[in-house]
C-alpha positions as CSV (number, residue, x, y, z in Angstrom):
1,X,11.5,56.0,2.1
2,X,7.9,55.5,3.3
3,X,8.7,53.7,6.9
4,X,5.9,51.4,5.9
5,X,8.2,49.5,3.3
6,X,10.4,46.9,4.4
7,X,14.2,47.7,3.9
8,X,16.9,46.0,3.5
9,X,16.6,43.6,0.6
10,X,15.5,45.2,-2.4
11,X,17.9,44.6,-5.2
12,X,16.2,45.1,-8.8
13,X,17.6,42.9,-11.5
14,X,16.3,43.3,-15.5
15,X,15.5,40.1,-17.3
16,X,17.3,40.3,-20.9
17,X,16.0,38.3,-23.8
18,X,18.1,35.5,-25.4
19,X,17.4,34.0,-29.0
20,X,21.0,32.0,-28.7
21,X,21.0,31.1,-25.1
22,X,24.1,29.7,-25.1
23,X,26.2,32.6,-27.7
24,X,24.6,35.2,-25.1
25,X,26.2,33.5,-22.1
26,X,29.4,33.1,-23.9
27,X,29.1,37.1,-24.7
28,X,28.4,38.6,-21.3
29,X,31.6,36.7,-20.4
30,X,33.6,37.6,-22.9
31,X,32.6,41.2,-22.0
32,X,33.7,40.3,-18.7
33,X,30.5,39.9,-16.3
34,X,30.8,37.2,-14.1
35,X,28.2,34.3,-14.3
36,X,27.0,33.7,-10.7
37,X,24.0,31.0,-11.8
38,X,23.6,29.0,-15.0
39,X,20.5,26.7,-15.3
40,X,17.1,27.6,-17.0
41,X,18.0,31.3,-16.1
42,X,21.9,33.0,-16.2
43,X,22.2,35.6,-13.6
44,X,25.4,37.9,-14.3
45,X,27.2,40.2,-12.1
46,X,29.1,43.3,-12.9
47,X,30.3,45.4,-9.9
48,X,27.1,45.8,-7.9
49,X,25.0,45.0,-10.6
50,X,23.2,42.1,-12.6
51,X,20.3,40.9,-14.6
52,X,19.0,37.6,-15.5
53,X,19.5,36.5,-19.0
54,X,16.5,34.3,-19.9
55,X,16.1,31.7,-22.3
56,X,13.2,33.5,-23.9
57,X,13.3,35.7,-27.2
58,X,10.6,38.2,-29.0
59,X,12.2,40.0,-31.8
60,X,9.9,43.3,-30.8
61,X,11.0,43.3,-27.5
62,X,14.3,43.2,-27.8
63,X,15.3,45.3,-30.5
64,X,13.8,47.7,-27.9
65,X,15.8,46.8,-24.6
66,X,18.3,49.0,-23.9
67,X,20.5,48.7,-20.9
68,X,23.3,51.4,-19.4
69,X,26.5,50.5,-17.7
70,X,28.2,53.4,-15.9
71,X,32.0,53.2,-15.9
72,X,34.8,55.0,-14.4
73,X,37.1,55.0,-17.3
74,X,35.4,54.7,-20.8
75,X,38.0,54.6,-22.5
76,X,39.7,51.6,-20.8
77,X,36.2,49.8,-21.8
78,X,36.6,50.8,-25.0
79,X,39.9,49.6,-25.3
80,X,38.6,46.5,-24.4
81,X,36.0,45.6,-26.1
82,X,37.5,46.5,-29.2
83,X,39.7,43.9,-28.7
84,X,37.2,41.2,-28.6
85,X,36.1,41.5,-31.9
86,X,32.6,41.0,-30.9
87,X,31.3,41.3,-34.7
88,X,33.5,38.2,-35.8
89,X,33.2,36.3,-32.5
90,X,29.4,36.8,-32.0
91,X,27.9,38.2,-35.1
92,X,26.8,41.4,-33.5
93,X,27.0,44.7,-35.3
94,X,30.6,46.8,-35.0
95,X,30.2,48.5,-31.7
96,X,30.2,52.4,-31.4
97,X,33.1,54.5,-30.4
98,X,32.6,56.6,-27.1
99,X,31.2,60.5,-28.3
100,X,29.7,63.1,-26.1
101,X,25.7,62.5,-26.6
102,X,23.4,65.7,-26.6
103,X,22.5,64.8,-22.9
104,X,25.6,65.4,-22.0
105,X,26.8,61.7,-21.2
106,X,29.9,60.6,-23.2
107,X,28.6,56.9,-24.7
108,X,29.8,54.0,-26.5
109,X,27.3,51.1,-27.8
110,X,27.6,47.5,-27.5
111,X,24.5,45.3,-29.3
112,X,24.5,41.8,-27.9
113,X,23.2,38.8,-29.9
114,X,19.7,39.0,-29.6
115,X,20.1,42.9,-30.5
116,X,19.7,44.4,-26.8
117,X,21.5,47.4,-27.0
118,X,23.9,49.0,-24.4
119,X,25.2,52.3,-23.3
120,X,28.7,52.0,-21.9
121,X,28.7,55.5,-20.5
122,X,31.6,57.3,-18.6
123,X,30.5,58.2,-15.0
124,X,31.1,62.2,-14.5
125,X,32.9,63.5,-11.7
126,X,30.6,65.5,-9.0
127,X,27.2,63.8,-10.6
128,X,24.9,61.9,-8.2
129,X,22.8,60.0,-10.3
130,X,25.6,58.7,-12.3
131,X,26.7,56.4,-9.3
């Protein structure tokens, strides 16, 4: 890091659309994030990450907005969110069972209400950047 850069309190948090405010709230919970503000903004928590879900929705936009969450065990995930029934609870589309993508990451997808989709992906053993 350039010494000229302050360090120490960078922390770099995603703002994800919302067209239901309040169904997308009640989502990231059930998926199990933890909800650590809820006022014109929802900031979640997941391990050491987050994002701020915003009250703000462009169809475009997020139709387009992908997000990744590393894991250590996929399959306990999967196992998991099957067993929400996300489609019935939250009118989302059937998620996508974990399979080995051409990249070489093992994935399964997760579209939340406002159709942000996410890549569940299973962290690999001796790979840096998947920390």
């Amino acid at each position: 890091m350039d010494a000229s850069v302050p360090a120490g309190t960078e922390m770099a948090r995603p703002f994800l659309p919302a067209r239901d405010f309040g169904l997308s709230k009640r989502f990231y919970e059930a998926l199990g994030f933890t909800k650590v503000l809820d006022d014109e903004v929802a900031i979640f928590r997941i391990g050491a990450s987050s994002f701020v879900l915003q009250n703000y929705f462009q169809k475009d936009w997020a139709e387009n907005f992908m997000m990744q969450l590393m894991v250590e065990d996929l399959d306990a995930w999967w196992r998991h969110v099957s067993a929400l029934d996300l489609p019935t609870r939250f009118g989302v589309p059937a998620p996508k069972a974990p399979a080995v993508q051409p990249w070489g990451l093992r994935i399964a997808y997760v579209v939340d209400p406002s159709g942000v989709l996410w890549h569940v992906a299973q962290r690999r053993p001796g790979t840096p950047h998947d920390r």
